[in-house]
C-alpha positions as CSV (number, residue, x, y, z in Angstrom):
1,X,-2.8,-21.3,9.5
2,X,-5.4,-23.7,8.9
3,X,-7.2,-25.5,5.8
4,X,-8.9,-21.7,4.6
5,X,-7.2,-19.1,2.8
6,X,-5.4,-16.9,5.3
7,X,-6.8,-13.8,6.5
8,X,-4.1,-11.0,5.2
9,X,-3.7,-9.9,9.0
10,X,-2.7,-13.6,10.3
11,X,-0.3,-13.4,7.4
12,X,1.3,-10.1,8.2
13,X,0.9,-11.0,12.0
14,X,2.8,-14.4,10.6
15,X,5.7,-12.3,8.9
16,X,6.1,-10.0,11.9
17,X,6.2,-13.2,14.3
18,X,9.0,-14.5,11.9
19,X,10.7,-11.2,11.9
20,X,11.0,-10.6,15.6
21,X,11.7,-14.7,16.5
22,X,14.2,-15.4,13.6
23,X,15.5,-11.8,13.1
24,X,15.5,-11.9,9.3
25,X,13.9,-10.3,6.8
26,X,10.3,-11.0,5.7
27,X,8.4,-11.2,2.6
28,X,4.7,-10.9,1.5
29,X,3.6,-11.1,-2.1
30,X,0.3,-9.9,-2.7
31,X,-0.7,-11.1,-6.0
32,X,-4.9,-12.2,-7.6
33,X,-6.8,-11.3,-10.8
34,X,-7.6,-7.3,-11.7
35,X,-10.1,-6.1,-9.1
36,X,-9.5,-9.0,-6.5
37,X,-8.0,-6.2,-3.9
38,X,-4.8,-6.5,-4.4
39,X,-3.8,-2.8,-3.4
40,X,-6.0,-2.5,-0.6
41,X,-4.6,-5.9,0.6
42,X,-1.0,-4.1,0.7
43,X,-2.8,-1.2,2.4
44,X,-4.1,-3.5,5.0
45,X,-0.1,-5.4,5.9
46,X,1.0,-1.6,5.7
47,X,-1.3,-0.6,8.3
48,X,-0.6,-3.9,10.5
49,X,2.6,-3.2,10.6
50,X,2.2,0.6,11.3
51,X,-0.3,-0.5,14.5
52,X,2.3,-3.1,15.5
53,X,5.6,-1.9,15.1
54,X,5.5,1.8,14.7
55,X,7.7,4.2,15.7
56,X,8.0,2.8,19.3
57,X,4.2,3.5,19.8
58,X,3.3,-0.5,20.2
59,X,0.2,-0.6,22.1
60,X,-1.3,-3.6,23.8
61,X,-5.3,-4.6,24.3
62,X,-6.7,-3.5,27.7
63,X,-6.4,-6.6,28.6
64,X,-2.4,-6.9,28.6
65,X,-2.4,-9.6,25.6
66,X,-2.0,-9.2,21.8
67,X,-1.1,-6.6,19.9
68,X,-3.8,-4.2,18.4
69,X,-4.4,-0.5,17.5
70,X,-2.9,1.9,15.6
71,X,-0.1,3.2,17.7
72,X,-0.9,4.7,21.3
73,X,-4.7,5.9,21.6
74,X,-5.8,4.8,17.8
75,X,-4.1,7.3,15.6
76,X,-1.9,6.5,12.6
77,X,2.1,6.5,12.9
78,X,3.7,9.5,10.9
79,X,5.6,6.4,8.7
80,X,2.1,5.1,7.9
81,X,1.0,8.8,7.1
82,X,3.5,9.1,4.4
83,X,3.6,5.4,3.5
84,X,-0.3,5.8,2.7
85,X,-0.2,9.2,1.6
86,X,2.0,8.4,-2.1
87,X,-0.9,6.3,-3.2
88,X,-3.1,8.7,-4.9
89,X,-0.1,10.0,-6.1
90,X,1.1,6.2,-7.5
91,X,-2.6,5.8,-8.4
92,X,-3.1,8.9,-10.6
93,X,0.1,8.0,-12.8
94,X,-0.2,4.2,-12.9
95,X,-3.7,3.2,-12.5
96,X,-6.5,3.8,-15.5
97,X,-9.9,2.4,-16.3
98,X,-10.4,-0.9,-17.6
99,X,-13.3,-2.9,-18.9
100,X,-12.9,-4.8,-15.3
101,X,-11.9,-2.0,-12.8
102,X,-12.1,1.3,-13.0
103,X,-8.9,2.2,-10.7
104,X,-7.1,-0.8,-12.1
105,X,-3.3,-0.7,-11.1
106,X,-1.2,-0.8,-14.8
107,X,2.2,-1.0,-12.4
108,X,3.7,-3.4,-10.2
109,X,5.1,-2.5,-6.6
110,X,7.7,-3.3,-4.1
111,X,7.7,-2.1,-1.3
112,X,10.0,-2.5,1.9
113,X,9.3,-1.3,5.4
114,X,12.3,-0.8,7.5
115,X,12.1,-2.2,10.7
116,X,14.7,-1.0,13.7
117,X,16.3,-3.5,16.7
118,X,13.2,-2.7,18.3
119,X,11.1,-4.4,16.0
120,X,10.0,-0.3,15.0
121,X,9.3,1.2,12.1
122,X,11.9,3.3,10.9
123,X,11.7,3.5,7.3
124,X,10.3,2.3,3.8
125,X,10.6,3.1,0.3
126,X,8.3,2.3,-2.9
127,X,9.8,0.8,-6.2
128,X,7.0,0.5,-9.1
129,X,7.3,-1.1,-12.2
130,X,5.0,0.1,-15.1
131,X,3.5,-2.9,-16.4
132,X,1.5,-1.5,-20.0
133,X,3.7,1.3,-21.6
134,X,1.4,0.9,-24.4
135,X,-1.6,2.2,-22.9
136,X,-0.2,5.9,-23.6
137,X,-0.6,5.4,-27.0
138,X,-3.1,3.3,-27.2
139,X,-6.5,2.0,-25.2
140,X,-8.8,-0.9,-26.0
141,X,-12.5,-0.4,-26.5
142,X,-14.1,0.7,-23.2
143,X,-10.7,1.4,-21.4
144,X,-9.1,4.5,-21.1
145,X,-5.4,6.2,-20.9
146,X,-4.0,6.9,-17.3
147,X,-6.0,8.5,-14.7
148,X,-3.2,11.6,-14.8
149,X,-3.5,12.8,-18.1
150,X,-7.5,13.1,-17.5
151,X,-6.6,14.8,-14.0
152,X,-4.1,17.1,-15.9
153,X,-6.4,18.7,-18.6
154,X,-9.8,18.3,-15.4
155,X,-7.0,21.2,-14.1
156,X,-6.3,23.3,-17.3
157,X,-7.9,26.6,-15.6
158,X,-5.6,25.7,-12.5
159,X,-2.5,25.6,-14.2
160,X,-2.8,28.8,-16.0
161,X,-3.8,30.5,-12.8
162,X,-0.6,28.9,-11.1
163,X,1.5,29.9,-14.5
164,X,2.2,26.1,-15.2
């Protein structure tokens, strides 16, 4: 790839090379300091890999080389839809403010895309791994508890409406 850093899309373009030549599995770890993109950088290989191998919608540049796009005509894959979709969800319970990020992730993640024979996407699933247990009992100055508990009592007039 060069002497630079690697642009996240040559690596996930890398990995999906791999997986199709070699036919075994792939792994990308995403890893910096707080606030260095981390989770948007996982976002990005998600979406790659959506545009490229999903659900049998691979689309190719006008041009007849390369791979590019987000399925047929530009619109997301219904994997990436619910792939994408659990991260406010994951954010809300696992992310809180910090005196260097505001939306800083407190949890690990692993996730694994399925791919089919077809080089498709057929599947993925999400493991996290809470990484500051402490931080419901107790915040440092200028930081604050997870971003769900704040959401929850934000929604107090909601929940009695809904009988919660």
């Amino acid at each position: 790839m060069g002497e630079l850093d690697p642009h996240i899309f040559a690596v996930a373009e890398d990995a999906y090379a791999e997986l199709e030549r070699a036919r075994r599995d792939q792994s990308i770890i995403v890893s910096g300091e707080s606030g260095a993109g981390k989770t948007v950088s996982a976002k990005y290989v998600m979406r790659y890999f959506a545009a490229i191998g999903g659900e049998g919608k691979q689309h190719y540049d006008d041009d007849g080389g390369g791979r590019g796009g987000l399925g047929a005509g530009g619109e997301e894959t219904q994997i990436e839809r619910k792939v994408l979709a659990s991260s406010p969800i994951m954010e809300a319970i696992g992310n809180a403010k910090t005196t260097r990020n505001d939306n800083s992730s407190r949890f690990g993640k692993f996730i694994e895309l399925r791919f089919n024979n077809q080089f498709h996407i057929n599947g993925a699933s999400m493991r996290t791994y809470l990484l500051e247990k402490s931080r419901v009992v107790f915040q440092a100055p200028d930081e604050r508890n997870y971003h769900i508990f704040y959401q929850l009592c934000a929604a107090r007039d909601r929940l009695k409406h809904l009988s919660l």
